[in-house]
C-alpha positions as CSV (number, residue, x, y, z in Angstrom):
1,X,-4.0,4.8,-3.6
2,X,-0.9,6.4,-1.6
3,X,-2.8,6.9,1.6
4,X,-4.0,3.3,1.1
5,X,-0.7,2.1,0.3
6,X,1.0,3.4,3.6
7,X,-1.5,2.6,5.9
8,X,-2.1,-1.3,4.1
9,X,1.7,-1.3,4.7
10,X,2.3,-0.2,7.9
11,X,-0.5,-2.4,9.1
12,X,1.4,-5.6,7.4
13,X,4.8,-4.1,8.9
14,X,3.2,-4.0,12.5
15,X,1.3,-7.7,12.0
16,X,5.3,-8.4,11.4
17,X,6.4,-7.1,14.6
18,X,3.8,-8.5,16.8
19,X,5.3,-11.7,16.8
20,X,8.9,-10.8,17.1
21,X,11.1,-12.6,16.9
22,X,9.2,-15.1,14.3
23,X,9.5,-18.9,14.5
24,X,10.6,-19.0,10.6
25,X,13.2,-16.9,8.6
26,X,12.6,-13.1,10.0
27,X,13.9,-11.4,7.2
28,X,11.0,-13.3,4.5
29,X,7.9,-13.2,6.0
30,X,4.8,-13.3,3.8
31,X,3.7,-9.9,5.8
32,X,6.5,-8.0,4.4
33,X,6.7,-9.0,1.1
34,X,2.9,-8.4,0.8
35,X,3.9,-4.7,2.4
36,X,6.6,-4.3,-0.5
37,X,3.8,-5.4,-3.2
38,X,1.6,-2.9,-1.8
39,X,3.9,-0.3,-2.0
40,X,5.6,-1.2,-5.2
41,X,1.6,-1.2,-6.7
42,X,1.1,2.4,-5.8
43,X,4.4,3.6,-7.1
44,X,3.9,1.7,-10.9
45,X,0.5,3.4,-10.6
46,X,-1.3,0.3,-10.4
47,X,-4.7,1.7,-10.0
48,X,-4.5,4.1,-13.0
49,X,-4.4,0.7,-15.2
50,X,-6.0,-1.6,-13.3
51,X,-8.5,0.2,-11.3
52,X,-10.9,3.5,-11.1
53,X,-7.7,5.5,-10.8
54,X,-7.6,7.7,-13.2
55,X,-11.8,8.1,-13.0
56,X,-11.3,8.9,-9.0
57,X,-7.9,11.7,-10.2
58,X,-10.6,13.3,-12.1
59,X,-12.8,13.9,-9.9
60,X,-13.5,17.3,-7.9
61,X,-13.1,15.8,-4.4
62,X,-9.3,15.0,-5.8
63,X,-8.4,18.2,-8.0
64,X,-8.8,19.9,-4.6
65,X,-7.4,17.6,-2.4
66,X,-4.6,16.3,-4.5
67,X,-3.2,14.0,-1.1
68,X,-6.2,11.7,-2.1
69,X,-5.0,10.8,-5.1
């Protein structure tokens, strides 16, 4: 979920600066706030309750390569 979560928002964050400077508000743009929820997801540990999270940390893959988690 953190690899996810970093790429998903800097992918959002870059979307946001392609059309700099934006025709609306530049400080609230659905891009960013969508990049914030992504991030704030995989810090509340989203995935462990709402997802195969914790089934995925259990793995082998993961126990050895922890950064997947």
């Amino acid at each position: 979920m953190r690899i996810a979560a970093v790429a998903g928002a800097a992918l959002l964050v870059m979307m946001w600066s392609a059309v700099l400077p934006p025709a609306n508000n530049p400080f609230m743009d659905d891009h960013l706030i969508y990049a914030l929820l992504i991030v704030g997801l995989a810090l509340v540990g989203a995935g462990e309750t709402l997802g195969l999270g914790r089934w995925w940390g259990g793995t082998r893959l993961v126990q050895r390569l922890p950064i997947l988690k």
